[in-house]
C-alpha positions as CSV (number, residue, x, y, z in Angstrom):
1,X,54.7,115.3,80.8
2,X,54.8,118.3,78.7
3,X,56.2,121.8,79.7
4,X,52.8,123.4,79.6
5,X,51.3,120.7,81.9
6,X,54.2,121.2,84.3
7,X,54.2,125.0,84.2
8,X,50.2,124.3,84.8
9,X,50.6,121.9,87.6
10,X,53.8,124.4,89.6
11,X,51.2,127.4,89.1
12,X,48.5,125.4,90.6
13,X,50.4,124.9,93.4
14,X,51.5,128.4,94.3
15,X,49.1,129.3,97.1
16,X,50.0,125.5,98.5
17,X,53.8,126.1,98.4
18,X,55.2,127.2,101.7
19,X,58.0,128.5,99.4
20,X,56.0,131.2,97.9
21,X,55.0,132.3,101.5
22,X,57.1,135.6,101.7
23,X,55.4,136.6,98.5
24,X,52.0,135.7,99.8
25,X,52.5,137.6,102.6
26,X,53.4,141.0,101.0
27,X,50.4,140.5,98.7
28,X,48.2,140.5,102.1
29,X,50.0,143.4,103.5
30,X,49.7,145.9,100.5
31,X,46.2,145.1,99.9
32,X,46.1,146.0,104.2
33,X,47.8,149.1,103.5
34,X,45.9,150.1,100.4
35,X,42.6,149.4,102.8
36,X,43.8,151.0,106.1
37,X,44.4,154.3,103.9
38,X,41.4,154.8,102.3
39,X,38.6,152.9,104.7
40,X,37.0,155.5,106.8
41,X,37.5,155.7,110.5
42,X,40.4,153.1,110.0
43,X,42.3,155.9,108.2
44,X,42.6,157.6,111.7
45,X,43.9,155.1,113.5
46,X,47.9,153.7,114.3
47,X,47.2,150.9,111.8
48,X,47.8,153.7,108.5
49,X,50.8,154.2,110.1
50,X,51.9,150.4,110.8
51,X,50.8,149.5,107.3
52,X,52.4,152.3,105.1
53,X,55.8,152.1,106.7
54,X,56.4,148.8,105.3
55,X,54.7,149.7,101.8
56,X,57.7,152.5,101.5
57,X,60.7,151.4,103.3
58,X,60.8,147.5,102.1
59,X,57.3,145.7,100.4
60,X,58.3,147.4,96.5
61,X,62.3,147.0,96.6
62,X,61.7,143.1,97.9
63,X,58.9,142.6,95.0
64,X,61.8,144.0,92.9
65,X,64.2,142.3,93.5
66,X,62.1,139.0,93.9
67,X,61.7,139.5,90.5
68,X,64.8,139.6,89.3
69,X,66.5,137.4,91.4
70,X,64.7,134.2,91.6
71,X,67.7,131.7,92.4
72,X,68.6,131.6,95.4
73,X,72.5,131.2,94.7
74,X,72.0,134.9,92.9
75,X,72.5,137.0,96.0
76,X,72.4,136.0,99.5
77,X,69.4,136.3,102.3
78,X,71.8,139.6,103.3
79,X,72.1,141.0,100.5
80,X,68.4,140.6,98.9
81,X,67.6,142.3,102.4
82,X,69.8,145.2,102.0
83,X,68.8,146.0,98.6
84,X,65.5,145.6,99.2
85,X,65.7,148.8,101.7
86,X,67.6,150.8,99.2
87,X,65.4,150.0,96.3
88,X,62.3,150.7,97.6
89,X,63.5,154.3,98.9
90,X,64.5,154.6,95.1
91,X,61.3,153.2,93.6
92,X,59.2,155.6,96.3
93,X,61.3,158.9,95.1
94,X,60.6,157.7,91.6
95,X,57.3,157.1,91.6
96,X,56.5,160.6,93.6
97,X,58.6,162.2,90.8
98,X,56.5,160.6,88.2
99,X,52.9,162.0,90.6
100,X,54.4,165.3,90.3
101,X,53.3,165.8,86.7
102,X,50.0,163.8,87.2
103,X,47.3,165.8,88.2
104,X,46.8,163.8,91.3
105,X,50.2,165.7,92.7
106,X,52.3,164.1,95.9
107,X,50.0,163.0,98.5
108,X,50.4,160.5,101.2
109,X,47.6,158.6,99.2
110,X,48.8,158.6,96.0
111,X,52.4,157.9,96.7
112,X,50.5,155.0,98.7
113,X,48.4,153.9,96.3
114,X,51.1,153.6,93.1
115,X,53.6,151.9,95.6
116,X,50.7,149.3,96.2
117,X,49.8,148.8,92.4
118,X,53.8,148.5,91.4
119,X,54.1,146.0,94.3
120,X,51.1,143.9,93.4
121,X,52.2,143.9,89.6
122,X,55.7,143.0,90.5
123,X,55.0,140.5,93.0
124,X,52.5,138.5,90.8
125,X,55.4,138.2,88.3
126,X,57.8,137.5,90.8
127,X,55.3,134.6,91.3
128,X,55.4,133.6,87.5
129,X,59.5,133.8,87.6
130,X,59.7,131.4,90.8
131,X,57.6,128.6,89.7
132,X,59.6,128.3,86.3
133,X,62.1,127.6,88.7
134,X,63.6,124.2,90.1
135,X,62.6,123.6,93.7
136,X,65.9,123.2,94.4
137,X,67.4,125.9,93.2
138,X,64.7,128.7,93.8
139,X,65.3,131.3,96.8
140,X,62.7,131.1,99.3
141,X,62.2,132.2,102.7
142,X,61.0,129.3,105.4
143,X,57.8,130.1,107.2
144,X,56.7,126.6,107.2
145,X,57.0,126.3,111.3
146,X,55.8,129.9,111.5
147,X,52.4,128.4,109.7
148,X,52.4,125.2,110.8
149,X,52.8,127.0,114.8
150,X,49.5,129.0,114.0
151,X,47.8,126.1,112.5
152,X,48.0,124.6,115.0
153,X,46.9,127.7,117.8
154,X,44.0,128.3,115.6
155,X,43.3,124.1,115.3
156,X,43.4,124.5,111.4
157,X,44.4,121.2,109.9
158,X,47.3,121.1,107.5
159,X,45.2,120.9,104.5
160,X,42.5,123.3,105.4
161,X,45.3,125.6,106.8
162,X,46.3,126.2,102.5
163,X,42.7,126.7,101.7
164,X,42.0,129.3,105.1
165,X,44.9,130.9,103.8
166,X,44.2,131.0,99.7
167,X,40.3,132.1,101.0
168,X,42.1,134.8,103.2
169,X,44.1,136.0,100.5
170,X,41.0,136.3,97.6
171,X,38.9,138.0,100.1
172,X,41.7,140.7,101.0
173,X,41.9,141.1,97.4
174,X,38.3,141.7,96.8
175,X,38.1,144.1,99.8
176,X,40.9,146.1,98.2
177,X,39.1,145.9,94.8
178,X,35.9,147.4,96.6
179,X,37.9,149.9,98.7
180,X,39.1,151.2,94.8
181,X,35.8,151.5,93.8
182,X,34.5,153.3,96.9
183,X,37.8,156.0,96.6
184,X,37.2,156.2,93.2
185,X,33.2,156.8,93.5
186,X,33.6,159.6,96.6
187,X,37.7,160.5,96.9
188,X,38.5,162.3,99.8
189,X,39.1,165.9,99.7
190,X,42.7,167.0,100.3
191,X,44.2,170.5,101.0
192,X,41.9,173.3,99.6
193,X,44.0,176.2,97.8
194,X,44.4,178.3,94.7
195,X,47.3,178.7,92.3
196,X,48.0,182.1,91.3
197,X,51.2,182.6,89.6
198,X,52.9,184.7,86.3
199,X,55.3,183.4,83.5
200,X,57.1,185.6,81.3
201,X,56.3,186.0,77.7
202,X,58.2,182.4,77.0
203,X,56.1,180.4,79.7
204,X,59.1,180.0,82.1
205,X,59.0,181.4,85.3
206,X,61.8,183.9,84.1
207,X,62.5,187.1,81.8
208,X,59.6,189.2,83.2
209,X,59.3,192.5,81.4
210,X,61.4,195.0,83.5
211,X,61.4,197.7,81.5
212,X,58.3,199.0,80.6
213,X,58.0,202.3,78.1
214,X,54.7,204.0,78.2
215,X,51.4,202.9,76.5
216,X,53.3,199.9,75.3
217,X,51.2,196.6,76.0
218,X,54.0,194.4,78.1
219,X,52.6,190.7,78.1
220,X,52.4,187.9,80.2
221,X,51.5,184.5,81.2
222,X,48.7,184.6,83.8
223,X,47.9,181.4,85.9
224,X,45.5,180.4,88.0
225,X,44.0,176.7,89.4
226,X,41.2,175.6,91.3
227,X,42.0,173.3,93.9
228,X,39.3,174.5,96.2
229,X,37.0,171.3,95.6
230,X,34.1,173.5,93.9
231,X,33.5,175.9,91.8
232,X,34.8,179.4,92.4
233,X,34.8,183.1,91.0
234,X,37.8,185.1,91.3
235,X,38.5,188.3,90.9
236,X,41.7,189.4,90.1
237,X,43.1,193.7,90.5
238,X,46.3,195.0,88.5
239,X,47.4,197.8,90.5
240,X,50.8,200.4,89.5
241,X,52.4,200.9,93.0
242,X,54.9,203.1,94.0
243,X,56.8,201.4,96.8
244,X,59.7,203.5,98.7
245,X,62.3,201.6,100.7
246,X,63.8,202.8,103.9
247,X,67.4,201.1,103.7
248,X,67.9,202.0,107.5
249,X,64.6,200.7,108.9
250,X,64.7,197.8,106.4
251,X,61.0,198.8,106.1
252,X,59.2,199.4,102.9
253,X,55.7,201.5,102.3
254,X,53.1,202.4,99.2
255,X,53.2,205.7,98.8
256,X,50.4,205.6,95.8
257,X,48.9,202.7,94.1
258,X,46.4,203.1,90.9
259,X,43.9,200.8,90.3
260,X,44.9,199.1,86.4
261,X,42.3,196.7,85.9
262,X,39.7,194.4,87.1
263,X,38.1,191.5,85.9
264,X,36.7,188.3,86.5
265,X,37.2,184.5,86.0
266,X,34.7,181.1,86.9
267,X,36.5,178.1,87.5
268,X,35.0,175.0,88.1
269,X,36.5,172.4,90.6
270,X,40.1,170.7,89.5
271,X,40.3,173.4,86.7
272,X,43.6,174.9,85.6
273,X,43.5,178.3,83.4
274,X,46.4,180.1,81.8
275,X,45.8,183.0,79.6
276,X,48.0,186.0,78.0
277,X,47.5,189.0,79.8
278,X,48.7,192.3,78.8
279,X,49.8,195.3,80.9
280,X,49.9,199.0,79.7
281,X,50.9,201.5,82.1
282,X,49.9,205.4,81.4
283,X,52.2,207.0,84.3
284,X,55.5,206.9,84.9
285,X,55.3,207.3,88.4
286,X,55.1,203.5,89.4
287,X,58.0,200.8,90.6
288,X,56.1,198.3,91.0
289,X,53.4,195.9,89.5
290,X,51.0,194.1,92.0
291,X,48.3,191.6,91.1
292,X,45.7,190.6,93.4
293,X,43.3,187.4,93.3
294,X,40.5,187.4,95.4
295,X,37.6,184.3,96.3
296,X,34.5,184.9,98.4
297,X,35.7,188.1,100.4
298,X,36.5,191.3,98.4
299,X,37.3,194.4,100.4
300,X,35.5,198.1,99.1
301,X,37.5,200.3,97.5
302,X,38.0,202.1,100.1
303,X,40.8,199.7,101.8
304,X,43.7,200.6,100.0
305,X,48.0,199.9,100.2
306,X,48.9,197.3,102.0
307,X,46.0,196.5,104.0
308,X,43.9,195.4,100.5
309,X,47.1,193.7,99.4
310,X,47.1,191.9,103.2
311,X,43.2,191.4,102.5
312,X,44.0,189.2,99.2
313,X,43.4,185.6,99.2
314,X,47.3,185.7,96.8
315,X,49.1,188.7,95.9
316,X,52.2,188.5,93.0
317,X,54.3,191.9,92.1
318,X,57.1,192.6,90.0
319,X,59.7,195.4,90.0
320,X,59.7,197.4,86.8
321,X,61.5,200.8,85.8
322,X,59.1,203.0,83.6
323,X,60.5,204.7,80.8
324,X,58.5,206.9,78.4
């Protein structure tokens, strides 16, 4: 017999092998967590919960280490079990890491839904490494009774009890392939906001220009992103403030504020704008820089100090000293 007939014949057998059993079932519970966290009304329920604790806490480290340890003289039962915890809470901070410089960001979902795709990948592998294996020598966990006991509750005959359970298994991967689609086609909305944020001259959210001299354009980086799930015109106000602080009232108030500039900016849904913006200031009576971005409500110029700065969807100042 040849080594690509036996490889054939062990891969042909996978579903059948009660060996491979712990690995079938962890397929079957991350395509139930990918489903019970996107499938409307089942979303809601205690089932997102039951599902996506596993998915974090153990399902991706035991894939892992599956993997790489497919002998069972490797490591113990123990010790797989005790790095399987600790690697999936590494592979979970990891893989949100990675999400936070995608522009799908850390969500509950996407965390979810990478864990799910890194587990399937690793698992089907896992699969691969195991039946290279000798019987005798691979690790495997013994459900045999556990599957032979609900057989026989559900009066499944042995042989139809492999094929119930291979069916079972295309059809949850199918439904997960479908629920993909269906997120993909209509994805849920998540938390509506704005960025609004400044970066001095070198992009970094440092070295803001503190000392301003008259008429002298001071630049900077101006950001803003739509995360608002449609399209949205903002108006953003440059004021020059004059803020006095009473050190024994720890209070603070605006005892002028000059209107700089005004303009306008149309961002459509998911978009992310950062421009150069340059500031000249004219008087030397300001301490303070104060930029205001505004949506769909935008006071009259009559509301002034701190109640149109309170009236801003997001407000951003810096403290300069004004030299001429």
């Amino acid at each position: 017999m040849t080594a690509t007939h036996r490889l054939r014949t062990r891969l042909r057998n996978l579903v059948n092998d009660d060996e491979f059993f712990d690995l079938q079932l962890l397929l079957l519970l991350t395509v139930g967590a990918l489903i019970v966290m996107y499938m409307p009304l089942v979303n809601e329920t205690a089932l997102r919960v039951l599902f996506t604790i596993p998915l974090i806490l153990f399902i991706p480290g035991y894939a892992l280490i599956s993997l790489l340890f497919p002998l069972k003289e490797q490591i113990n039962p123990l010790e797989r079990f005790i790095l399987a915890v600790g690697m999936s809470f590494a592979l979970a901070a990891l893989i949100g890491l990675m999400l936070n410089y995608t522009p799908w960001g850390i969500r509950l979902e996407t965390v979810s839904a990478a864990l799910c795709g890194f587990s399937w990948f690793t698992l089907i592998v896992a699969y691969y490494r195991r039946a290279l294996v000798d019987p005798a020598l691979r690790f495997s966990v013994s459900f045999g009774r556990l599957v032979r006991a609900c057989g026989a509750v559900i009066a499944i005959p042995g042989p139809d009890r492999h094929r119930f359970l291979s069916h079972l298994l295309a059809l949850s991967i199918l439904l997960a392939l479908a629920t993909t689609v269906l997120v993909m086609a209509a994805p849920k909305e998540g938390e509506k906001f704005s960025e609004f944020y400044i970066l001095g001259e070198n992009g970094q959210a440092i070295q803001y220009p503190r000392k301003i001299t008259l008429n002298e354009p001071q630049h900077l980086l101006l950001g803003i992103g739509n995360h608002e799930y449609r399209d949205v015109e903002y108006l953003i106000e440059v004021f020059g403030v004059r803020v006095n602080t009473d050190l024994l009232s720890n209070t603070t108030r605006i005892d002028s504020m000059q209107l700089l500039d005004r303009f306008s900016l149309s961002l459509a849904s998911g978009q992310e704008l950062e421009r150069s913006y340059a500031i000249t200031m004219d008087s030397g009576e300001f301490n303070r820089i104060d930029l205001l971005l505004f949506t769909d409500d935008v006071p009259s110029d009559d509301i002034q100090g701190m109640e149109r700065i309170a009236a801003s969807y997001r407000n951003l100042h810096i403290w300069v000293d004004i030299s001429s």
